[in-house]
C-alpha positions as CSV (number, residue, x, y, z in Angstrom):
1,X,49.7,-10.7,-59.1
2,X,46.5,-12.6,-60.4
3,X,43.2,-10.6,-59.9
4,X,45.4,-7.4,-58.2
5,X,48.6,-6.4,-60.0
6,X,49.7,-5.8,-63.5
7,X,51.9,-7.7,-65.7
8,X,56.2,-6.4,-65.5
9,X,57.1,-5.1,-69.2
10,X,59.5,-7.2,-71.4
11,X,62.6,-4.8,-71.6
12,X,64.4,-7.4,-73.4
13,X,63.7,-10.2,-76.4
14,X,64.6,-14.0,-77.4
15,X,65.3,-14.6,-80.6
16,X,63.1,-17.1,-81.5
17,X,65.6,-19.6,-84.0
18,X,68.8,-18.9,-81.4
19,X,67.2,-18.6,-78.1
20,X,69.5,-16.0,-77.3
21,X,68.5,-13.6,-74.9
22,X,68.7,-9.4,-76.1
23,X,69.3,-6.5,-73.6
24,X,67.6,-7.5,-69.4
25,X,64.4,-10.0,-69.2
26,X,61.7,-9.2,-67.2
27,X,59.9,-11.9,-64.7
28,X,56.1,-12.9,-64.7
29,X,53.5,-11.2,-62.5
30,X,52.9,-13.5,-59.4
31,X,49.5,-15.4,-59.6
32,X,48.9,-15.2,-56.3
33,X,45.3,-14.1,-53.9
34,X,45.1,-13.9,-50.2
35,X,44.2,-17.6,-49.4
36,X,47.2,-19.0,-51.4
37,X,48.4,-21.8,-48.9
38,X,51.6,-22.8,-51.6
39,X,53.3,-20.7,-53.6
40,X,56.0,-22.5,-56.0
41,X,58.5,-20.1,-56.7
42,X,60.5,-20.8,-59.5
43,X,64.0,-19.7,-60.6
44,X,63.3,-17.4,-63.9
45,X,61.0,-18.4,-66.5
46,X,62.6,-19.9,-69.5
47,X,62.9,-18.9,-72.9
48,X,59.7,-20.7,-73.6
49,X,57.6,-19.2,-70.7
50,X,58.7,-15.8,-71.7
51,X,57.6,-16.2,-75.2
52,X,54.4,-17.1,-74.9
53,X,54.0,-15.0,-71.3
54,X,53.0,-18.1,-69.1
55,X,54.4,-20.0,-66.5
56,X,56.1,-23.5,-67.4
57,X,55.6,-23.0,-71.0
58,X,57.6,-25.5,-72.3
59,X,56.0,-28.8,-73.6
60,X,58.2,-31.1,-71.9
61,X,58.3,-29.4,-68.4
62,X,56.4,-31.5,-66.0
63,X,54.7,-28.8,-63.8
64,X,51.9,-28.7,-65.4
65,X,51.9,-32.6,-65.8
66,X,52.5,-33.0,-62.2
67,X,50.3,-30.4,-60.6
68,X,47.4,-31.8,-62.6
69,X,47.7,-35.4,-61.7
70,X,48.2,-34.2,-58.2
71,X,45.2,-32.1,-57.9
72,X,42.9,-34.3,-60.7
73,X,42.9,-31.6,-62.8
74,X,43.4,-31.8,-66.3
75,X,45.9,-28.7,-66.2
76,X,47.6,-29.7,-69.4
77,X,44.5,-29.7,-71.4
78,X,43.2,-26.8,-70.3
79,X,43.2,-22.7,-72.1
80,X,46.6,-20.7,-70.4
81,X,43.5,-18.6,-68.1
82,X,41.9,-21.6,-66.9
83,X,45.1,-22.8,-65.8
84,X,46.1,-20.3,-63.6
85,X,42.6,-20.1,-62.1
86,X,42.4,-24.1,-61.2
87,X,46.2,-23.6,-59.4
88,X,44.2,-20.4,-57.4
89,X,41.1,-22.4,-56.6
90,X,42.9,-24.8,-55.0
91,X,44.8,-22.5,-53.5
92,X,48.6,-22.8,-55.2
93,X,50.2,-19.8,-56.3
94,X,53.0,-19.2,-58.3
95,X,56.1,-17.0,-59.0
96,X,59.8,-16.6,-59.2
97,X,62.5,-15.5,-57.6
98,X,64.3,-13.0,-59.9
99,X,62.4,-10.6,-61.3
100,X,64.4,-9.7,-64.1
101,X,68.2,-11.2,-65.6
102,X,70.6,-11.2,-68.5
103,X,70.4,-14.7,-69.4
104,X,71.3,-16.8,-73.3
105,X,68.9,-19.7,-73.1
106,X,67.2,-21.6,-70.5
107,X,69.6,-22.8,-68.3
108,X,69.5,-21.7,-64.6
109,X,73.5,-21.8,-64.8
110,X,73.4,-19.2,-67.8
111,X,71.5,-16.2,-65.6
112,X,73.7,-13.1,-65.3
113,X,72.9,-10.0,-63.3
114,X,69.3,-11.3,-61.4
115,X,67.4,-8.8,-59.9
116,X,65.6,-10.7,-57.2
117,X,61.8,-10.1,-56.5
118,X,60.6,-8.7,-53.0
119,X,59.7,-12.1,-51.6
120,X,58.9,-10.3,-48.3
121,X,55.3,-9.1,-50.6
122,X,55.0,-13.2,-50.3
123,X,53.0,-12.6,-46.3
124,X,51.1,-9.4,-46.9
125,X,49.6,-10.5,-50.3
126,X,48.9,-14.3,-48.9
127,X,48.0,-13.8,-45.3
128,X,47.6,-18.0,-45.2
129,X,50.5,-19.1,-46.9
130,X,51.7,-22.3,-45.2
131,X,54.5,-22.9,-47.7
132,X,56.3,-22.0,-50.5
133,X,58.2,-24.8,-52.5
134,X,61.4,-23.8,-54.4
135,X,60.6,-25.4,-57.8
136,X,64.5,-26.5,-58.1
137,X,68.3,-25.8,-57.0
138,X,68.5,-21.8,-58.0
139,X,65.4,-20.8,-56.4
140,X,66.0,-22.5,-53.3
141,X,69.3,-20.4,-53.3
142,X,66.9,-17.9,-51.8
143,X,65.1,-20.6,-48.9
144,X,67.0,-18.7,-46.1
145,X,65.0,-15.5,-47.4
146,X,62.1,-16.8,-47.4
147,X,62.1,-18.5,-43.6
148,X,63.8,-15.1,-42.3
149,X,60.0,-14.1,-43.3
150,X,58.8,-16.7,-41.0
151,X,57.7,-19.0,-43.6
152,X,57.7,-22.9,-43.9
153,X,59.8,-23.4,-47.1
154,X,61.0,-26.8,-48.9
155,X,63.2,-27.3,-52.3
156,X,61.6,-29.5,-54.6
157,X,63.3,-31.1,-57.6
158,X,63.4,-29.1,-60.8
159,X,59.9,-29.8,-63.2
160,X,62.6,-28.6,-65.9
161,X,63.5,-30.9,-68.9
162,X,66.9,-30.0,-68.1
163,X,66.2,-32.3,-64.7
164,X,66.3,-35.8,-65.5
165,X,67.4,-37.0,-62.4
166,X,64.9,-37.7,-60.8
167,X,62.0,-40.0,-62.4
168,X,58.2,-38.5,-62.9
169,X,57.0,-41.2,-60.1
170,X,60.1,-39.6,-57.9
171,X,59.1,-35.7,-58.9
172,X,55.2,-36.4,-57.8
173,X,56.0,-38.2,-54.6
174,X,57.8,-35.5,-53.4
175,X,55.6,-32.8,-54.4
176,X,52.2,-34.3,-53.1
177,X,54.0,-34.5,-49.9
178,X,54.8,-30.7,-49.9
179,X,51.4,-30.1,-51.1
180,X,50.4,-32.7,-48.3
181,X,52.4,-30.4,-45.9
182,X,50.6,-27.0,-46.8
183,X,47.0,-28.2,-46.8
184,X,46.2,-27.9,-49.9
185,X,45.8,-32.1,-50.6
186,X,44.6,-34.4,-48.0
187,X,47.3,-37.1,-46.8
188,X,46.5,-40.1,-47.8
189,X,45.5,-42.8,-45.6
């Protein structure tokens, strides 16, 4: 977790020319403080993320894209650090759902053997949490979980470049309407 717990090690490696994925991947540390109202959990973090060791690392996901419009921030622009601390000053959090996998590629359809994380840490490290938003179809798999906690929980579509469905106008409606829903934006009048 951001500011109070330390980074999982990488047990296994992706070849970067093949993508493929060596031996069990480990997850990213949540970025997450006590007055987190949001946290998006994700599914796994993609080949990508795990490379460089940050959260939707890819150059054509949208998260950063959408969060940044949604929050006027320029989150694309700015250093990995600064990021992460913008999302935490307005009081989004992130993480994902498996902690570590066996997984070749990026694909949510490819992970093998998940470990899931303890989403139950989700209340006692963010005693305000309102919501968390499943960033797509394989962490929402876990929504049940997460409301057996007691918390508010919505699927959002997938930021992934995999998810074309859905057009970037669609994908920021619906996410300034969860972020509408946890008080972290105002609704607009």
């Amino acid at each position: 977790m951001t500011d109070a717990h330390s980074s999982r090690s990488q047990t296994g490696h992706i070849d970067a020319a093949t993508g493929v994925a060596h031996d069990r991947l480990s997850s990213l540390p949540p970025v997450i403080r006590a007055d987190t109202r949001a946290v998006v959990l994700g599914s796994f973090p993609g080949a990508a993320s795990l490379q460089a060791q940050q959260y939707y690392a890819h150059p054509r996901n949208q998260f950063w894209p959408i969060l940044g419009t949604l929050l006027g921030e320029p989150l694309p622009e700015l250093p990995y650090a600064e990021r992460l601390r913008t999302l935490l000053e307005h009081r989004v959090g992130l993480w994902d759902v498996y902690a570590s996998c066996r997984r070749k590629g990026s694909l949510d359809t490819a992970i093998r053997d998940a470990v899931p994380n303890e989403l139950d840490q989700l209340r006692a490290w963010a005693p305000d949490l309102r919501l968390v938003l499943h960033n797509g179809a394989e962490s929402a798999r876990r929504i049940r979980e997460v409301e057996a906690l007691e918390l508010a929980a919505i699927r959002l579509p997938s930021t992934s470049p995999a998810n074309a469905r859905l057009s970037l106008e669609a994908k920021l409606c619906l996410w300034r309407e969860a972020l509408v829903r946890a008080g972290v934006l105002l609704a607009e009048t």
